[in-house]
Residue frames relative to the residue before (quaternion, step in Angstrom):
aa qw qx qy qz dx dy dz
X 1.0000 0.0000 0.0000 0.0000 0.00 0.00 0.00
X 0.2931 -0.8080 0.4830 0.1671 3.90 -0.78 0.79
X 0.0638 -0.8452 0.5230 -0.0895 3.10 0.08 1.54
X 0.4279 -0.7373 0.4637 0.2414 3.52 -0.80 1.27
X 0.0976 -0.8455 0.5111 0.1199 3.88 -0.64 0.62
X 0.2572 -0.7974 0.5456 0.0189 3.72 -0.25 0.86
X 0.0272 0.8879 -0.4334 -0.1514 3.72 0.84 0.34
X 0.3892 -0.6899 0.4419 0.4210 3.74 -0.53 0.57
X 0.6836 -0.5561 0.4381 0.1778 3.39 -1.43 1.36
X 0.7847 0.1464 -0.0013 0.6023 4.11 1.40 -0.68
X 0.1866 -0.7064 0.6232 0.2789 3.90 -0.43 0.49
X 0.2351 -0.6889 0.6704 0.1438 4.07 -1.13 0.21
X 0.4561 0.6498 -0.5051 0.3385 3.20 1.32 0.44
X 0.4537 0.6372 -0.4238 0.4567 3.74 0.82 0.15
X 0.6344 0.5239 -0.2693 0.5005 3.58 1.07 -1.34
X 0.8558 0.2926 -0.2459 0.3487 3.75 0.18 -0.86
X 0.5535 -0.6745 0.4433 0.2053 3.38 -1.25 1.17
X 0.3837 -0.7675 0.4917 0.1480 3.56 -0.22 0.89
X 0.7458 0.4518 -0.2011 0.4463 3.74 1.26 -0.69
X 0.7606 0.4575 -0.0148 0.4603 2.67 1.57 0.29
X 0.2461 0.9425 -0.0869 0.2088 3.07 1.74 0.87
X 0.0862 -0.8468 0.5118 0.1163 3.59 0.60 1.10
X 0.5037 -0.6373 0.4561 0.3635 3.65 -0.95 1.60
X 0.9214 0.2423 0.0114 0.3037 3.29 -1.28 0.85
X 0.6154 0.4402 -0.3480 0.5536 3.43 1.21 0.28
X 0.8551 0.1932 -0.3026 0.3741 4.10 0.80 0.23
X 0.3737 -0.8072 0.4462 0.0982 3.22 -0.15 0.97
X 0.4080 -0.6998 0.4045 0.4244 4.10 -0.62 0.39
X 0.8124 -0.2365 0.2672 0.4612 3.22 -1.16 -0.89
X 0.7242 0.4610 -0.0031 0.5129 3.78 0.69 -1.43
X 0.0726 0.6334 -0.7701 0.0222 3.23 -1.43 0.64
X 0.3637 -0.6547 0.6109 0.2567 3.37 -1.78 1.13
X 0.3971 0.7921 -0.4286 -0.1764 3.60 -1.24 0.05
X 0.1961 -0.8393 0.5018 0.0725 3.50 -1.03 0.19
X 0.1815 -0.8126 0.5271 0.1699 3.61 -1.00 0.75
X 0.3500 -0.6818 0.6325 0.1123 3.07 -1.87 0.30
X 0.0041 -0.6542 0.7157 -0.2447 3.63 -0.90 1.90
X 0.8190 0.3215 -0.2232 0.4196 3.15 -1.86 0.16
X 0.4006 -0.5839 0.4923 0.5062 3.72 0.76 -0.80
X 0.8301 0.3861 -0.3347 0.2233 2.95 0.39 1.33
X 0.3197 -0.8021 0.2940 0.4099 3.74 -0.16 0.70
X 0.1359 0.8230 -0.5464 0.0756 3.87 -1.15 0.48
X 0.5791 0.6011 -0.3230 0.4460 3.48 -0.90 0.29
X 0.3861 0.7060 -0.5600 0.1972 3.64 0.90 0.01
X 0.5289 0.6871 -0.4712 -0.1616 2.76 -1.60 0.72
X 0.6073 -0.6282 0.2961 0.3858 3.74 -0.28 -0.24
X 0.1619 -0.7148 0.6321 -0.2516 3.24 -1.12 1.53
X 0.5602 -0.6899 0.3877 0.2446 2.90 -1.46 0.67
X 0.5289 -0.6021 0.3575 0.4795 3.39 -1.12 0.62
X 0.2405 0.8495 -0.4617 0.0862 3.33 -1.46 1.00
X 0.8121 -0.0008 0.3218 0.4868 3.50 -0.50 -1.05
X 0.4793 0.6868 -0.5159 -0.1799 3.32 -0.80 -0.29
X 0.5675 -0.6760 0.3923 0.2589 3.83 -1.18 0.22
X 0.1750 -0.8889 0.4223 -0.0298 3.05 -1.03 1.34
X 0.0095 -0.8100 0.3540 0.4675 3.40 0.11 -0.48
X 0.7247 -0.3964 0.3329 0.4549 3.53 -1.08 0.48
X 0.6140 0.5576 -0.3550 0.4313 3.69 0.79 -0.27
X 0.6179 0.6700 -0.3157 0.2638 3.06 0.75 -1.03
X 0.6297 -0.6852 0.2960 0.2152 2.85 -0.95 2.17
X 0.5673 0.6617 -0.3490 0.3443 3.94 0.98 -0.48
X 0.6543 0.5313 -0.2074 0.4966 3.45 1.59 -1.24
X 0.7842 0.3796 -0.1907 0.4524 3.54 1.03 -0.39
X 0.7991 0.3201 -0.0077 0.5088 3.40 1.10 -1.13
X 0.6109 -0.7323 0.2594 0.1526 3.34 1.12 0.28
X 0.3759 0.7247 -0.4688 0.3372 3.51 2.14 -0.54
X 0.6734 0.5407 -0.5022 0.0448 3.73 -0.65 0.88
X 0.5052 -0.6368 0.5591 0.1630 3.67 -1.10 0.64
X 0.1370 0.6866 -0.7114 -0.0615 3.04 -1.92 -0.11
X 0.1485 -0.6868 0.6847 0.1934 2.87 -1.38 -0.74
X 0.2202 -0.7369 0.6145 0.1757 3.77 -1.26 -0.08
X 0.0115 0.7679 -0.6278 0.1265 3.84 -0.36 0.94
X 0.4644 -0.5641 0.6514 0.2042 3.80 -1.79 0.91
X 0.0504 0.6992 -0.6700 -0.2444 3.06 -1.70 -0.38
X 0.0681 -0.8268 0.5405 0.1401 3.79 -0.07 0.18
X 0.4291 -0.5620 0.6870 0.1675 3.65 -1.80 0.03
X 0.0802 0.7556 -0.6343 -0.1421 3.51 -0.54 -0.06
X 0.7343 -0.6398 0.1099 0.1986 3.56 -0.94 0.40
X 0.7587 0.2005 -0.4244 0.4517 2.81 1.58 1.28
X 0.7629 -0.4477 0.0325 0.4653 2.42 0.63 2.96
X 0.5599 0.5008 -0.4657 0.4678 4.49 0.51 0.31
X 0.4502 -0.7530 0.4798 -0.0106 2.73 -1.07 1.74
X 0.0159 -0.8310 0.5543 -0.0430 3.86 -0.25 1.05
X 0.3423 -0.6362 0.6844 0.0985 3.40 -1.61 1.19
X 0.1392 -0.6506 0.7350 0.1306 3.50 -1.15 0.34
X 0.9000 -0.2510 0.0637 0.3505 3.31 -1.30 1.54
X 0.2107 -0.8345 0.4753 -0.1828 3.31 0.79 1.73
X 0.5803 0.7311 -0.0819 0.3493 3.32 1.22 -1.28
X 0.7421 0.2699 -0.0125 0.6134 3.40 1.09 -1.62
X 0.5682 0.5918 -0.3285 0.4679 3.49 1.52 -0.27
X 0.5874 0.5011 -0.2605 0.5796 3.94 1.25 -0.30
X 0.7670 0.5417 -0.1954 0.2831 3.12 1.17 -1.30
X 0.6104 0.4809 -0.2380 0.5827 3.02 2.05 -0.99
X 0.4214 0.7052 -0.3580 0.4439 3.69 1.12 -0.37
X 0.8915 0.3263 -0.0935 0.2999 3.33 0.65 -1.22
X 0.3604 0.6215 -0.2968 0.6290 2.87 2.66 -0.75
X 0.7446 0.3166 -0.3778 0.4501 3.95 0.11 -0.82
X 0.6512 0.2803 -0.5016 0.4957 4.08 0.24 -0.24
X 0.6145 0.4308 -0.5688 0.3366 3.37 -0.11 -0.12
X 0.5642 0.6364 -0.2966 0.4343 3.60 0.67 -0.60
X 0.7279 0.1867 -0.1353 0.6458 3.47 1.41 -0.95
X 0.7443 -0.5423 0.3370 0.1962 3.37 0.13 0.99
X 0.7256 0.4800 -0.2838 0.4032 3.46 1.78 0.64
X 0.6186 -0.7152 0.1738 0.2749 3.34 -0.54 0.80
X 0.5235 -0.7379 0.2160 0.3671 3.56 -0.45 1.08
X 0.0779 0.8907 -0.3889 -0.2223 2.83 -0.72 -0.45
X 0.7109 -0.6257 0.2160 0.2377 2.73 -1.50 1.79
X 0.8228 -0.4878 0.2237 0.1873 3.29 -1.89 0.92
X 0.7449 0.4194 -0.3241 0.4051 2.94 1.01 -1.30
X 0.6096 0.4270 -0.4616 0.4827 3.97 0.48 -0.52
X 0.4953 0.5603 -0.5332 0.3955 4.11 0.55 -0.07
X 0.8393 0.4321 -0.1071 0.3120 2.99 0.83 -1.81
X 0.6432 0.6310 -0.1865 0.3916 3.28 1.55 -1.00
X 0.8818 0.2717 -0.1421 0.3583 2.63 1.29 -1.27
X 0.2517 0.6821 -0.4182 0.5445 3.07 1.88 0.48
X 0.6735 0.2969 -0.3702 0.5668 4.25 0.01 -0.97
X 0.8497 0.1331 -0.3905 0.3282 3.52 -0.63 -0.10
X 0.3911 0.5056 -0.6229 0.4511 3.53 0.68 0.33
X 0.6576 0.6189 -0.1873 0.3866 3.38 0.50 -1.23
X 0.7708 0.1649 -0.2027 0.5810 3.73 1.12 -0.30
X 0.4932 0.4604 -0.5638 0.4763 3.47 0.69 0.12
X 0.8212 0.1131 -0.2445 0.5030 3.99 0.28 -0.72
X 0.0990 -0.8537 0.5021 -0.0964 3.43 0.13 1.85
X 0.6929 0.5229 -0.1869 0.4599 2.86 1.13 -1.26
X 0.3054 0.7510 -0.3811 0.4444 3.45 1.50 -0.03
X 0.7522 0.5059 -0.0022 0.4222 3.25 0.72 -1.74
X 0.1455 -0.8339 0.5321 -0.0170 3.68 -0.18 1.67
X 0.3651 -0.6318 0.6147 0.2994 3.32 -0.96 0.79
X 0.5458 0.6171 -0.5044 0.2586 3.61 -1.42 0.05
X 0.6293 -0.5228 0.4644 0.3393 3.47 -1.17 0.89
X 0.8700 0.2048 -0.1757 0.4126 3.98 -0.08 1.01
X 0.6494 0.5626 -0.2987 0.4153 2.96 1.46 -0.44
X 0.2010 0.8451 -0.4840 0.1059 3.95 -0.64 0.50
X 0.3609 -0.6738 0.5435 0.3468 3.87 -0.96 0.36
X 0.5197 -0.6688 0.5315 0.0138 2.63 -1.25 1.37
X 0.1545 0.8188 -0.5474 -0.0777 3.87 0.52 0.74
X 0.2893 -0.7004 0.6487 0.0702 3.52 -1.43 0.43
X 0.1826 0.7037 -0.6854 -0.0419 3.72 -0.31 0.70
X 0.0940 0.6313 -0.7688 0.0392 3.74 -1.68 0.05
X 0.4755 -0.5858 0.6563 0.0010 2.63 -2.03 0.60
X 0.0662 0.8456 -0.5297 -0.0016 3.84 -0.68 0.68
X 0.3852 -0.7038 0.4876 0.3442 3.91 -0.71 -0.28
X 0.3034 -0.7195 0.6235 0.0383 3.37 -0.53 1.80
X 0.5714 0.5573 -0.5568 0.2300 4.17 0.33 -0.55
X 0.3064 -0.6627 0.6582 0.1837 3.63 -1.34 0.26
X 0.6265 0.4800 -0.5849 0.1868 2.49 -0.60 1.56
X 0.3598 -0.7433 0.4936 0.2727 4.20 -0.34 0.19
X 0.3421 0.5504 -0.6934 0.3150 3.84 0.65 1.08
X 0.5331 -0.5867 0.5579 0.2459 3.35 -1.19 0.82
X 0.4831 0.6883 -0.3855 0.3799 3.68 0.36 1.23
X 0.4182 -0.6290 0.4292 0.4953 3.98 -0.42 -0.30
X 0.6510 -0.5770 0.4345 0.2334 2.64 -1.77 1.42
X 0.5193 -0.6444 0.5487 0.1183 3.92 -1.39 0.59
X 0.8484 0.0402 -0.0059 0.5278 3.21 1.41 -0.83
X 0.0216 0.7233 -0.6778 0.1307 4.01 -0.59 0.95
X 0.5615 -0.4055 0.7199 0.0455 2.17 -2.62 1.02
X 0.0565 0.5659 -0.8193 -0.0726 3.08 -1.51 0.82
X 0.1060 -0.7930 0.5998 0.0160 3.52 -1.15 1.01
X 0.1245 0.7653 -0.5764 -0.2580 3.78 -1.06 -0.47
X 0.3850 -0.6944 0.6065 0.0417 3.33 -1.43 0.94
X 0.4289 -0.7905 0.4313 0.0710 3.68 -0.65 0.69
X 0.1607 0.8511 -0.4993 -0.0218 4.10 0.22 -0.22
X 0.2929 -0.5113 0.6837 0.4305 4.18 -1.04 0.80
X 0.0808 -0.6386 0.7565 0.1153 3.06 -1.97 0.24
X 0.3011 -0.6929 0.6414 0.1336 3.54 -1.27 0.51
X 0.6075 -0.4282 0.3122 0.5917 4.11 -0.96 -0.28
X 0.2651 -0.7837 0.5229 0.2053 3.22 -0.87 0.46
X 0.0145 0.7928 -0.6090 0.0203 3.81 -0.64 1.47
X 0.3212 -0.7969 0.4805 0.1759 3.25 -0.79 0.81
X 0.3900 -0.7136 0.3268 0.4815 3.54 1.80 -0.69
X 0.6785 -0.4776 0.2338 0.5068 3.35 -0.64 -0.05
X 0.4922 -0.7056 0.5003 -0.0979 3.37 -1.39 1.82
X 0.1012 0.7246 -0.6100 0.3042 3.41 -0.22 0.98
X 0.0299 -0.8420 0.5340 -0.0706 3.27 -0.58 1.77
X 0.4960 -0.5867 0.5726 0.2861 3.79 -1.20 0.16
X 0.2306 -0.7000 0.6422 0.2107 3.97 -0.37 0.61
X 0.5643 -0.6440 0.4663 0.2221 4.30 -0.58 1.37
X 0.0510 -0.7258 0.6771 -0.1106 3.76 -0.69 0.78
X 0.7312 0.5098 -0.1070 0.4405 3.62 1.02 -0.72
X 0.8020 -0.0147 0.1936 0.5649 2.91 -0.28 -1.81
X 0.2524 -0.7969 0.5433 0.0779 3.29 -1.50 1.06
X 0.7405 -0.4029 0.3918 0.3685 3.96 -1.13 0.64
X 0.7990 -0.0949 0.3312 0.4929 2.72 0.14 -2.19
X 0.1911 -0.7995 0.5524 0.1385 3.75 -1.14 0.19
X 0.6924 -0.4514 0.3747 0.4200 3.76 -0.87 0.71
X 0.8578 0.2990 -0.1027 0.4053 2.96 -0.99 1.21
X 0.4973 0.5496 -0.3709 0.5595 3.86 1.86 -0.71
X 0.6435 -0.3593 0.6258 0.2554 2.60 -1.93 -0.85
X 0.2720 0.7225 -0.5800 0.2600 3.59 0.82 0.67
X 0.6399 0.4867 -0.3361 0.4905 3.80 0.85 -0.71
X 0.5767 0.5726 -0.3047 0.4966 3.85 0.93 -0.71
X 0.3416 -0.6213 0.6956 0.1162 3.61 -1.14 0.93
X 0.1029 0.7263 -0.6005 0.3182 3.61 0.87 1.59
X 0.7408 -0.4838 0.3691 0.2844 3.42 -1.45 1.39
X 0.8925 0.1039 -0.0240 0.4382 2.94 0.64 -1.82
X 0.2266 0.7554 -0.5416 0.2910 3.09 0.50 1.25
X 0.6165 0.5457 -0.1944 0.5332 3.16 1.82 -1.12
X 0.5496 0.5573 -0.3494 0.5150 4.07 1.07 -1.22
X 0.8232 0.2491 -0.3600 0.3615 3.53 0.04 -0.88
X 0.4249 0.5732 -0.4945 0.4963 3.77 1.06 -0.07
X 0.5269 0.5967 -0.5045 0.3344 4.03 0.22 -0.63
X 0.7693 0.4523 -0.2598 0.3690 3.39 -0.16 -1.66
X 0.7612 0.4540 -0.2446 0.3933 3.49 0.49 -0.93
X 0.4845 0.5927 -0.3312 0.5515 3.45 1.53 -0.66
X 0.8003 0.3073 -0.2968 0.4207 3.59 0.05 -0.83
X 0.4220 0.4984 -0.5415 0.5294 3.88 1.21 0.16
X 0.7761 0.3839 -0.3501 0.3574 4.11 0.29 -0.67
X 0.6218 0.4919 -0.2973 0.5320 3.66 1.46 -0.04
X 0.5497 0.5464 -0.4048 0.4851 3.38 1.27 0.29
X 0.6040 0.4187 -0.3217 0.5970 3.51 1.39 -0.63
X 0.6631 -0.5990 0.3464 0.2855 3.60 0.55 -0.07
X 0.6251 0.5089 -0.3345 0.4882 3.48 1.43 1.05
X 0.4792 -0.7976 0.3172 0.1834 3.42 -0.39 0.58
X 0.7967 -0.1893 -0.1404 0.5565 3.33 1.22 0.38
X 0.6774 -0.4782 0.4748 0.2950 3.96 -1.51 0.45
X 0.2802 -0.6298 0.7181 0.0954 3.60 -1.48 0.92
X 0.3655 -0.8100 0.4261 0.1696 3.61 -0.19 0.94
X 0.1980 0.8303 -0.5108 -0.1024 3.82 -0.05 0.15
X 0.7668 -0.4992 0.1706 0.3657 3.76 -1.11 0.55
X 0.6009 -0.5911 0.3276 0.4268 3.43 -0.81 0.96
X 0.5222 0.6651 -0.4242 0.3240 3.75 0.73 -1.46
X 0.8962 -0.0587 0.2134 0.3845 3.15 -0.37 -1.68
X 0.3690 -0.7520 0.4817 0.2576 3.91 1.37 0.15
X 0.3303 0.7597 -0.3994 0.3927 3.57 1.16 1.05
X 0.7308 0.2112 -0.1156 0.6387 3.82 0.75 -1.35
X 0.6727 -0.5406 0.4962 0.0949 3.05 -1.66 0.68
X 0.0665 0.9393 -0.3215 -0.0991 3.56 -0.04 0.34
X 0.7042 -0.0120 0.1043 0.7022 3.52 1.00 -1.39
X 0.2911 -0.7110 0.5841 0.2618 3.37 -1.49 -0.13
X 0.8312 0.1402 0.0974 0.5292 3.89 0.10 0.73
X 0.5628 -0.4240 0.3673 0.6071 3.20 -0.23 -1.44
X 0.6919 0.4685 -0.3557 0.4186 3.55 1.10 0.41
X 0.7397 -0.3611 0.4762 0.3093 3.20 -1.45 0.12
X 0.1772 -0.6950 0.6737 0.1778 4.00 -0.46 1.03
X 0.1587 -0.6938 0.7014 0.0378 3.12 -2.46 -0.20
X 0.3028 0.8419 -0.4451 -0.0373 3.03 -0.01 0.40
X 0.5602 -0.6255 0.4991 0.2142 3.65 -1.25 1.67
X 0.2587 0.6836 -0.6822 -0.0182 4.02 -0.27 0.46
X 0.7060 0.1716 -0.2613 0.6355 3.77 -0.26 1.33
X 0.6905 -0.2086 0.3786 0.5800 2.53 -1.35 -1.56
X 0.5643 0.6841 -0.4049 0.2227 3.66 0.86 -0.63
X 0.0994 -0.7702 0.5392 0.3259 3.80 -0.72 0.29
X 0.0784 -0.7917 0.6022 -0.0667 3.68 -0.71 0.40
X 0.0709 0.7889 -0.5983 0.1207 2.90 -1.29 1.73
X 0.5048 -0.6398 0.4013 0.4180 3.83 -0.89 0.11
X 0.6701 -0.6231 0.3575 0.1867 3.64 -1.25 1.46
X 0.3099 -0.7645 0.4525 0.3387 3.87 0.26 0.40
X 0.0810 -0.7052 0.7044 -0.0041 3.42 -1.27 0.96
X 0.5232 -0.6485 0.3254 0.4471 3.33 -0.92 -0.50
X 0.5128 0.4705 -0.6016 0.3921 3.33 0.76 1.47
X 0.8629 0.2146 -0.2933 0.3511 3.16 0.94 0.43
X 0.8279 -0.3201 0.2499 0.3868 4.21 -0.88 0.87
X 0.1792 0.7230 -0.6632 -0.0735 3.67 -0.37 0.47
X 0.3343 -0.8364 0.4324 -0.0422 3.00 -0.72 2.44
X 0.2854 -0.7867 0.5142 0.1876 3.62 -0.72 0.85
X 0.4075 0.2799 -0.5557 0.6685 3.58 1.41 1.29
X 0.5756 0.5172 -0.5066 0.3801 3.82 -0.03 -0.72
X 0.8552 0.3363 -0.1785 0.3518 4.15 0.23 -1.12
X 0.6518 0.4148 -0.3474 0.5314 3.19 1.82 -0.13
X 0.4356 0.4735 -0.4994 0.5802 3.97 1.28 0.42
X 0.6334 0.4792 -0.3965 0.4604 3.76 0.41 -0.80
X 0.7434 0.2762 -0.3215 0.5174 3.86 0.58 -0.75
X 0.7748 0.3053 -0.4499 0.3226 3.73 0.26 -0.35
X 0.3208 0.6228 -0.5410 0.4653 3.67 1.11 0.26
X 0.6322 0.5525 -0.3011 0.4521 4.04 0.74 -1.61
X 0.8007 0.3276 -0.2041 0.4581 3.28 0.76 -0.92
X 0.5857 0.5230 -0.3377 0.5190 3.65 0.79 0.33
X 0.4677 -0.7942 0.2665 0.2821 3.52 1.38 -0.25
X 0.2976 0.8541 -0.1621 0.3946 2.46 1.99 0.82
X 0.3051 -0.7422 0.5180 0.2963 3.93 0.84 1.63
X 0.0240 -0.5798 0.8138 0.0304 3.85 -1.40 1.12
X 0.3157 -0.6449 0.6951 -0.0348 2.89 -1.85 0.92
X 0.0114 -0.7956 0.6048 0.0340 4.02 -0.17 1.26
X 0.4899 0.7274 -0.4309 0.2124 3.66 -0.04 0.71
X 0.5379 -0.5229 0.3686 0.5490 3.67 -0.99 -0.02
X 0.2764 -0.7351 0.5937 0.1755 3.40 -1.40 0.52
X 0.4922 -0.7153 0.4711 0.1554 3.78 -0.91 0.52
X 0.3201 -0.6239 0.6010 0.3836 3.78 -0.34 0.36
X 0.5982 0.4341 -0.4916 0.4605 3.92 0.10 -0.95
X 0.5678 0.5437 -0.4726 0.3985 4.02 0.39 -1.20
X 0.7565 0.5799 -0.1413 0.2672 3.45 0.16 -1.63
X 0.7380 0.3815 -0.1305 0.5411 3.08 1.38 -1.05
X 0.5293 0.5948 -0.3202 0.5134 3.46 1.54 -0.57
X 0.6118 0.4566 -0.3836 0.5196 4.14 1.07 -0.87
X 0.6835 0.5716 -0.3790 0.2500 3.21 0.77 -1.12
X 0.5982 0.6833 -0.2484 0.3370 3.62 1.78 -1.37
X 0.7241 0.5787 -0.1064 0.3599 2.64 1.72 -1.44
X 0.5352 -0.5473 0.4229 0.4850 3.51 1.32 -1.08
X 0.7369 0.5019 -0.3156 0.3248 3.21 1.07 -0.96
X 0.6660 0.4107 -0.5103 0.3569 3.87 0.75 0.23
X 0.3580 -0.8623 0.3574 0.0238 2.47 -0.95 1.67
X 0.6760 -0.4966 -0.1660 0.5185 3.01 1.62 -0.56
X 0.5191 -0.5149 0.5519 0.4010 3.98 -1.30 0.31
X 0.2429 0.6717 -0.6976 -0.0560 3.29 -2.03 0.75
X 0.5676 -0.4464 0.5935 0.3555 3.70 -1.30 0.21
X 0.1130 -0.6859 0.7186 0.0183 3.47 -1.92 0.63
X 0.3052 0.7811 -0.4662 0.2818 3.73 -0.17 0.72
X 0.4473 -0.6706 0.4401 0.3957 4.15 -0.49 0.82
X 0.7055 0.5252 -0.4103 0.2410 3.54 0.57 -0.20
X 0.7901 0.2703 -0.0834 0.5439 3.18 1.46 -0.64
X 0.2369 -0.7755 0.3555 0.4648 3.26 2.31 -0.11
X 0.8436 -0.2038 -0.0576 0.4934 3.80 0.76 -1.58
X 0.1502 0.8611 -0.4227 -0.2392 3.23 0.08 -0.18
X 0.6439 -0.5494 0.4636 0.2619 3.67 -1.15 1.20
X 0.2033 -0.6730 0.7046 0.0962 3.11 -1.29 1.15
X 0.5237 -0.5221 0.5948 0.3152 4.16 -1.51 1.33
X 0.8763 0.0084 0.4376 0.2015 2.89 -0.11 -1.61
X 0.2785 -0.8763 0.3927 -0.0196 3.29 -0.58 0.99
X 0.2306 -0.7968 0.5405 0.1407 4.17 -0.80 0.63
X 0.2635 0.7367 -0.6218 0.0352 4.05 0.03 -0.51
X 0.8243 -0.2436 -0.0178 0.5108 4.17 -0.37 1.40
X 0.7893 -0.1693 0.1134 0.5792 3.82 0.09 -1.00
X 0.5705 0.5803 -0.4460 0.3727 3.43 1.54 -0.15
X 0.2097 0.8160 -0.5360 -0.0536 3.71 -0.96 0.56
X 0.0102 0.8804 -0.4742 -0.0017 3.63 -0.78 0.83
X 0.5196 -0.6636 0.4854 0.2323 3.59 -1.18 0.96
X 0.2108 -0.7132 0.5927 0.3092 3.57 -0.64 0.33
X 0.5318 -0.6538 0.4665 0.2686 3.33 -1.45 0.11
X 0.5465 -0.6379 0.4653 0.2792 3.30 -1.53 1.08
X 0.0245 -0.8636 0.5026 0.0323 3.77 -0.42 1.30
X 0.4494 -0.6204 0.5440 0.3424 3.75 -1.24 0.35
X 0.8131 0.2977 -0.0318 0.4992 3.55 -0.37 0.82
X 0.3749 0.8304 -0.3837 0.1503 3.08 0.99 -0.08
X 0.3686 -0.8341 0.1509 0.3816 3.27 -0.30 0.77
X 0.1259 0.7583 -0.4917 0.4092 3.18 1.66 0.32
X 0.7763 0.3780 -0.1998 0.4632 3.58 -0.27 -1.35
X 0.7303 0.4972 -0.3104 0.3509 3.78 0.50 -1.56
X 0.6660 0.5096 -0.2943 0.4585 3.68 1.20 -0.88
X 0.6115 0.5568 -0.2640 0.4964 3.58 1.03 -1.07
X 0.7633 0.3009 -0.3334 0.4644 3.93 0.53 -0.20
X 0.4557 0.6971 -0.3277 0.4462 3.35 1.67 -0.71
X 0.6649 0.5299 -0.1677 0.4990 3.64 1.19 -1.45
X 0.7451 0.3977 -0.2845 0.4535 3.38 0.42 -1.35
X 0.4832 0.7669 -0.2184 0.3615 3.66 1.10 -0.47
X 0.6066 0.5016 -0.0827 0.6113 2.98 1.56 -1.38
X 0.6772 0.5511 -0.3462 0.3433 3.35 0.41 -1.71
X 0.7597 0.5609 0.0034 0.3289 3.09 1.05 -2.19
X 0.3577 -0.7526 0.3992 0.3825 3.26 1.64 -0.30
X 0.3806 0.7497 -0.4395 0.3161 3.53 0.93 0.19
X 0.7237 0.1859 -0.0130 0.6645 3.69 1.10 -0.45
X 0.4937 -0.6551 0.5278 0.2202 3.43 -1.64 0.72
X 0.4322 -0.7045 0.5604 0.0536 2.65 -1.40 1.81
X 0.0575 -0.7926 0.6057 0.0406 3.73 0.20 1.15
X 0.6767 0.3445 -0.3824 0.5264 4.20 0.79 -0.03
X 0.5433 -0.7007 0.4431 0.1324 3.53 0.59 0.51
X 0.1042 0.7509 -0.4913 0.4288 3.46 1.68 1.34
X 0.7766 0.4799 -0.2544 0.3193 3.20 0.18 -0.48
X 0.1856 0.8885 -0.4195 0.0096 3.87 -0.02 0.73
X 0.4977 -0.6480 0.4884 0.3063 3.57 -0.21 1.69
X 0.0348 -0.6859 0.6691 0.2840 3.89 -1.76 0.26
């Protein structure tokens, strides 16, 4: 594919402190992008990271048509750059615009223009056990106009970010009585903008009580367990792991199905079913819950302390092995090329 390439005239990589990395606030040199008119997508190319122009009309500011995705790069230690399941990342990309009414788009500008975006800001890319670029494509409506209808014309763009290990610190979540993610039938399954905005407000009502983020449960009846945050939950109640089946109120994660398979391979009983607050709280009475964690590419897992659900509240226990930890090095292992990729997750650029 003949992608135009505008290189940027100064890197500012020199300026930014690598040891020091807030998630998502620096961006490299380069951005990939390309638009869609006429019914069709064209124009790709690469440009520095910057600005871009909108008009105030534009169908994204009003109606909501946008998309993403979240994706890793890594280095391994002799300097080869590696995607992890690239594949299901395009795929979920395209499952969520369809969902919003926007037009897919096809593989090879994902793919194409992802590798050379992807080597022009190499140096971007740290070797070391945690370190990776953080890539963000999405999709938005650029048309101008405010009829309540789909947009005619969109941007598909990507944007680039260093990343370091991401720790959030110790996690401690409310379990939802109230407000709900998503509702039968929505767009909870869809990597939709505002799936994330309306999660905001309620989140900060659960950091006001002193916890740091919401256990989603189902709009209907606030009964089954669902997501954690913005991530996929788990929860360990024995030895068993056990999580909630994707539908289309909730994310089918591409850390969420590769813990589910390397747990399979470790010989580890998985449970795919709905789960029950009463269940949850009833292991918890008991001893057996052993423990809750989040699944998500930014942070792959991160352990949940503790839990709140009305007056009921319990601490989980500090474990050797936990599998929290055992899956999370298992993964990075893979990512990093450090270990053999027997499901073929791994894809050299």
């Amino acid at each position: 594919m003949d992608i135009k390439i505008q290189p940027i005239e100064t890197s500012k990589i020199n300026s930014v402190d690598f040891s020091n990395l807030a998630f998502g606030h620096v961006f490299t040199d380069h951005m990939f992008i390309c638009s869609y008119a006429n019914g069709e997508w064209k124009n790709p190319e690469i440009v520095p990271y910057g600005p871009i122009a909108f008009e105030p009309s534009a169908r994204v500011f009003h109606y909501g048509q946008a998309v993403f995705e979240g994706m890793k790069a890594y280095k391994d230690d002799s300097d080869d750059i590696f995607l992890f399941r690239p594949d299901e990342s395009i795929k979920r990309l395209n499952k969520s615009a369809e969902r919003l009414a926007m037009p897919a788009l096809p593989e090879e500008f994902f793919y194409e223009g992802l590798k050379k975006l992807l080597h022009i800001d190499t140096s971007w890319i740290k070797k070391g056990f945690g370190n990776s670029l953080y890539i963000r494509p999405f999709m938005i409506a650029t048309e101008g106009a405010i009829a309540a209808s789909p947009a005619k014309e969109y941007k598909f763009i990507i944007i680039c970010s260093p990343a370091q290990s991401y720790y959030a610190g110790e996690v401690r979540v409310v379990i939802a009585e109230k407000y709900s993610r998503s509702a039968d039938g929505g767009v909870g399954f869809a990597k939709a903008a505002g799936n994330y905005a309306a999660q905001f407000y309620p989140t900060s009502l659960a950091q006001k009580e002193g916890y740091q983020q919401v256990i989603w449960t189902d709009a209907n009846t606030h009964e089954f367990l669902e997501e954690a945050g913005t991530m996929n939950v788990f929860f360990r109640i024995g030895d068993t792991l056990v999580t909630a089946p994707v539908n289309d109120r909730i994310l089918d994660g591409i850390t969420r199905k590769s813990i589910i398979q390397l747990a399979k391979d470790s010989g580890v009983t998985v449970e795919v079913r709905n789960i029950t607050v009463t269940e949850i709280k009833e292991a918890a009475t008991k001893g057996e819950l052993k423990e809750i964690f989040g699944s998500g590419t930014a942070a792959v897992i991160n352990p949940i302390k503790g839990f709140k659900h009305q007056d009921f509240t319990y601490e989980l226990p500090e474990l050797e092995n936990a599998y929290a930890t055992v899956f999370k090095e298992k993964l990075m292992n893979i990512q990093y090329n450090k270990d053999t990729d027997v499901h073929n997750w791994r894809v050299k650029v």
